[in-house]
C-alpha positions in Angstrom: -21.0 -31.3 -68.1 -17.3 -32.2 -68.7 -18.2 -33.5 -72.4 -20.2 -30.4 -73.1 -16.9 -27.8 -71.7 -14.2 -29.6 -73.6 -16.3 -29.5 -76.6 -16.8 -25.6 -76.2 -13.4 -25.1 -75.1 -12.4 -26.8 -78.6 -14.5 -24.4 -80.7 -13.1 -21.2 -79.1 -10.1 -22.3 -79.7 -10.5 -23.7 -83.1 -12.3 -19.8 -83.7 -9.0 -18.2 -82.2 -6.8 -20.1 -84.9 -9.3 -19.8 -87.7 -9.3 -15.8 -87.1 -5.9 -15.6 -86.4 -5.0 -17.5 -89.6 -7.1 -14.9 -91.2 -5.1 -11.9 -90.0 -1.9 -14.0 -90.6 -3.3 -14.1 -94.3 -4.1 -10.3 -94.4 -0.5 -9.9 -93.4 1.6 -12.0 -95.7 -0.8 -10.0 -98.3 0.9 -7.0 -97.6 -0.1 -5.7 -94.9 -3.2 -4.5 -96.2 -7.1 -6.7 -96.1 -6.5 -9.7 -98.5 -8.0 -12.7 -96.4 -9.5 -15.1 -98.5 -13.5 -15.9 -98.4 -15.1 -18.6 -96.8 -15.2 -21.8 -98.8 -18.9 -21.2 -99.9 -18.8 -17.4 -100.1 -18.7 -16.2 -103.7 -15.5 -13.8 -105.2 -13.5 -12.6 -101.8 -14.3 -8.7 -101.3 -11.5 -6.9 -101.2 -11.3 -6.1 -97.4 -11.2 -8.4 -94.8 -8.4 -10.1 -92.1 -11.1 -10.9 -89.8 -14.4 -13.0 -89.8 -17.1 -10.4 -90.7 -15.2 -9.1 -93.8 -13.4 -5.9 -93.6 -13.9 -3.8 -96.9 -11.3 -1.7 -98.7 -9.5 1.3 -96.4 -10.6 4.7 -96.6 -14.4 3.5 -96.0 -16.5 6.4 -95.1 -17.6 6.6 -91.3 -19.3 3.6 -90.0 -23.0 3.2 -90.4 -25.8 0.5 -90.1 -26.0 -3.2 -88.2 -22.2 -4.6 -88.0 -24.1 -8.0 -88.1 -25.7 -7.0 -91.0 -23.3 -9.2 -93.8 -24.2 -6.3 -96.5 -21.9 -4.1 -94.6 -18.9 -6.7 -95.2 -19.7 -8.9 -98.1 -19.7 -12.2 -95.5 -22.0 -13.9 -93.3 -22.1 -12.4 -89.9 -19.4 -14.2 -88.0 -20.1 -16.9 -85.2 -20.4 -16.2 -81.0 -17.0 -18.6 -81.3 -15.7 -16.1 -83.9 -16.4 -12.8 -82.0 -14.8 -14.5 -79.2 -11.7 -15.1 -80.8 -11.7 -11.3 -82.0 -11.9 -10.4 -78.5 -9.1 -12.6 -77.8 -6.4 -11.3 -80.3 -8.0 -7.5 -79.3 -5.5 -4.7 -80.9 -3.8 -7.4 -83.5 -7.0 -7.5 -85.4 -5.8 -4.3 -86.6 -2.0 -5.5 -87.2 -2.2 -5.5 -91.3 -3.1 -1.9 -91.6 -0.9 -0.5 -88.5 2.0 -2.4 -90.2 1.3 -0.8 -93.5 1.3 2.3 -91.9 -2.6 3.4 -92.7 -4.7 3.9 -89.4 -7.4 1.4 -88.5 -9.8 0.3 -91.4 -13.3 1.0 -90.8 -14.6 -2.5 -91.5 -12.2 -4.6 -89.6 -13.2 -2.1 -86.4 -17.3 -2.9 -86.9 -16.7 -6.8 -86.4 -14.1 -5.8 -83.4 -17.0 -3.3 -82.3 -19.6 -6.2 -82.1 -17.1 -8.3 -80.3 -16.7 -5.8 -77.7 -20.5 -5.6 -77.3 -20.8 -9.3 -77.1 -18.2 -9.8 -74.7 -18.2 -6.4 -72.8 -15.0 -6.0 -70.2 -15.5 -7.2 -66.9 -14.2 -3.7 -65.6 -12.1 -5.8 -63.1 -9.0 -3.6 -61.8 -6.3 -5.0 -59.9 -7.1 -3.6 -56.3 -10.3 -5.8 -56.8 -7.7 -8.6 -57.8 -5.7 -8.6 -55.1 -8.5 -8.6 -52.8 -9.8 -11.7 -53.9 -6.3 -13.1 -53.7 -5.5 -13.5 -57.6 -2.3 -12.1 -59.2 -3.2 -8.5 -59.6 -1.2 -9.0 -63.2 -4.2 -10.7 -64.7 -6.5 -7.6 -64.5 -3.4 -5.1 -65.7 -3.5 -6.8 -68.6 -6.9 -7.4 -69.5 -7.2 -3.8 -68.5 -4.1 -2.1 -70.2 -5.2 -4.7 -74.0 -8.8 -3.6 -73.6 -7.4 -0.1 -73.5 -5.8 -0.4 -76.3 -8.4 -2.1 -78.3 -10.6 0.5 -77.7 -8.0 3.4 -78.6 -7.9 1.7 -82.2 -11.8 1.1 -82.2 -12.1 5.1 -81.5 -9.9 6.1 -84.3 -11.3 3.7 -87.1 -14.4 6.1 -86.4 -16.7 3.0 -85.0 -19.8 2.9 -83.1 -19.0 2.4 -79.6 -21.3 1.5 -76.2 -20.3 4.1 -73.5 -18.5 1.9 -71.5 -15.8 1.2 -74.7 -15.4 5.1 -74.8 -14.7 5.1 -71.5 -12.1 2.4 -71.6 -10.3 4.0 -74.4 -10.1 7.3 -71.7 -9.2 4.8 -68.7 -5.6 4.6 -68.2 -5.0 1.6 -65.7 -3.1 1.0 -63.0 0.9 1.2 -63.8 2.5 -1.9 -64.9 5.2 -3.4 -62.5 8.7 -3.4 -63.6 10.9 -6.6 -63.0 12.6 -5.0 -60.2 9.1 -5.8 -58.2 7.8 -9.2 -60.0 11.6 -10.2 -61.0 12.4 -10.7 -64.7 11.3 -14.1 -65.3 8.0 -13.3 -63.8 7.9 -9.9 -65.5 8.7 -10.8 -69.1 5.7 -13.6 -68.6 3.4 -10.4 -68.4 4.9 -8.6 -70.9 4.1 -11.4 -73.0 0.7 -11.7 -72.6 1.3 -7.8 -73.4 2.6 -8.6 -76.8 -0.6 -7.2 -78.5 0.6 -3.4 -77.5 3.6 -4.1 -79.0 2.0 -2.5 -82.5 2.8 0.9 -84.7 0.1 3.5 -83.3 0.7 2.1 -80.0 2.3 3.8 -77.2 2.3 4.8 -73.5 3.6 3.9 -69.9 3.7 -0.2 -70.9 5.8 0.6 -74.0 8.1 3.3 -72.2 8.8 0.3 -69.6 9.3 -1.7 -72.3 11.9 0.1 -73.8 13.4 0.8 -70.2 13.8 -3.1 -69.6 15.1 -4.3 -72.7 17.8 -6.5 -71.1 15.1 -8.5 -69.5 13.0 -9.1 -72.3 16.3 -10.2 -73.9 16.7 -12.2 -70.8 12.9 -14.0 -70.7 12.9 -14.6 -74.7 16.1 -16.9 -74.3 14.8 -18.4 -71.1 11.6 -19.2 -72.8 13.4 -20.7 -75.8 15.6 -22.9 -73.4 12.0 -24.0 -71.9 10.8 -24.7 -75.7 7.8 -22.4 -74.8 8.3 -20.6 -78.3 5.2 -18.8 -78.4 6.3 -17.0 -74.9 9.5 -16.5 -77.3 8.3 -15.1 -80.0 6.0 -12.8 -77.9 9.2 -11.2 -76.2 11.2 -11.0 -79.4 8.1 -9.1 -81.2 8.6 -6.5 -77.7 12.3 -6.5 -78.6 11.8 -5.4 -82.4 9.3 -2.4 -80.8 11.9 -1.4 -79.1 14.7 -1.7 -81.3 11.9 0.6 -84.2 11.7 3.0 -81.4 15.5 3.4 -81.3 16.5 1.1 -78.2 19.8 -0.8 -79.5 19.7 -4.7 -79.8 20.1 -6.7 -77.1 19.1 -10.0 -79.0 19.7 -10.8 -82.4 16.3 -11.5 -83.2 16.2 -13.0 -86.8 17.6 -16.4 -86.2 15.2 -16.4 -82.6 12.9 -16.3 -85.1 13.8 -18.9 -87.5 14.2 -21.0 -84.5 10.5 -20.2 -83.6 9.2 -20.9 -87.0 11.1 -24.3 -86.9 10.5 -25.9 -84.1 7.5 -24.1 -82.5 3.9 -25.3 -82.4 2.9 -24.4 -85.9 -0.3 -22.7 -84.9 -1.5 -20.0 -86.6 -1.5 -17.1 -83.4 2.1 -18.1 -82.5 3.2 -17.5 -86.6 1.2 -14.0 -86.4 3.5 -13.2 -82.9 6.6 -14.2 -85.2 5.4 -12.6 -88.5 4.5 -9.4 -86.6 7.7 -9.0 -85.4 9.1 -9.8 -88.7 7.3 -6.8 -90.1 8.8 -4.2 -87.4 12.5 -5.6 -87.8 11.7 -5.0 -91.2 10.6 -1.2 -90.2 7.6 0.3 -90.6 5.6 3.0 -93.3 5.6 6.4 -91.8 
């Protein structure tokens, strides 16, 4: 029923700012787990940017029920919650990539039971194009379950088979602008912005840093549309590639005061800007 969607569609998306909000929290903290408790949990543990918990890093190898909340000092988090997980994949690990420490144990048992809850569909983009969708959708669902995965592997969590496998997989090569055209191209590397993290890199990032004129190029076109989020999502590529050595093509800090200004003031576009933030700032070897 129409009622009965919009109402659904409003709790996934209310889960996707809570969590986000949550890593945003984790962040400003220093990087490191410091989201707050639930309103009627008792003293916050000392882990935690997601729903679920995360403990303190350096845990020991991951053990026991994920939905079990005496592994992360919270109740288990909602369907809605483990959605929104899903959702913001590899930047559930942003506060401890940015701090320079590999992915925390904890934080990787809730993104593990997300996975298993919502399981890739496996779709590739031959299969796309066949059923006469954009072939870029599948890339990169394909290319940010990768990556999720990668980080899942090295936090030392439980995985199904199929998530090993995914972390192995490496999809089908992204297309460049000179095949999509830039404004179509940065649009994709948008909805890539995820990969843009420390402890991430390959063929999407290598393009990147290839392209940086037309990032440049789709972050001020986005701002002249007012879509800030698409914005701030190209900037955070642009201070990837400018850690990684590429020179500036944009300056990015008053982009992003512009964001923070006059964007929409939800919590996943102020993690795109606060992310990039961070790696302008430079990151901890």
């Amino acid at each position: 029923m129409p009622f009965a969607d919009t109402s659904l569609r409003d709790e996934y998306a209310a889960a996707v700012e809570r969590v986000a909000g949550r890593v945003l929290d984790a962040l400003r903290g220093g990087g490191g787990p410091a989201a707050p408790a639930r309103p009627d949990d008792g003293a916050p543990p000392s882990g935690a940017a997601l729903p679920g918990g995360p403990g303190p890093t350096g845990e020991p190898a991951l053990t026991g029920d994920p939905r079990d909340p005496g592994l992360t000092g919270e109740p288990s988090p909602t369907r809605a919650e483990l959605a929104a997980v899903r959702i913001l994949g590899p930047d559930a690990f942003a506060p401890g990539l940015l701090d320079g420490r590999a992915p925390d144990a904890a934080t990787a048992l809730v993104v593990a039971q997300a996975l298993d809850m919502f399981p890739s569909t496996g779709t590739t983009a031959a299969a796309a194009t066949a059923a006469d969708t954009r072939p870029e959708a599948a890339l990169v669902t394909a290319w940010r379950d990768r990556a999720t995965a990668q980080l899942l592997t090295r936090a030392g969590a439980p995985t199904t088979p199929a998530a090993a496998v995914t972390a192995e997989h490496v999809p089908g090569a992204v297309p460049g602008p000179g095949e999509l055209g830039w404004p179509r191209w940065s649009v994709m590397m948008a909805q890539l912005s995820s990969l843009a993290l420390p402890g991430l890199d390959g063929p999407v990032h290598e393009l990147a840093r290839r392209n940086d004129l037309a990032l440049a190029r789709g972050a001020v076109r986005s701002m002249l549309r007012r879509d800030h989020r698409t914005a701030a999502r190209l900037a955070r590529w642009l201070a990837r590639t400018g850690s990684d050595g590429v020179p500036a093509r944009l300056d990015l800090a008053p982009v992003l005061d512009r964001i923070r200004a006059a964007g929409d003031g939800s919590a996943r576009s102020a993690l795109e800007v606060a992310i990039a933030e961070r790696m302008l700032k430079g990151v901890p070897a």
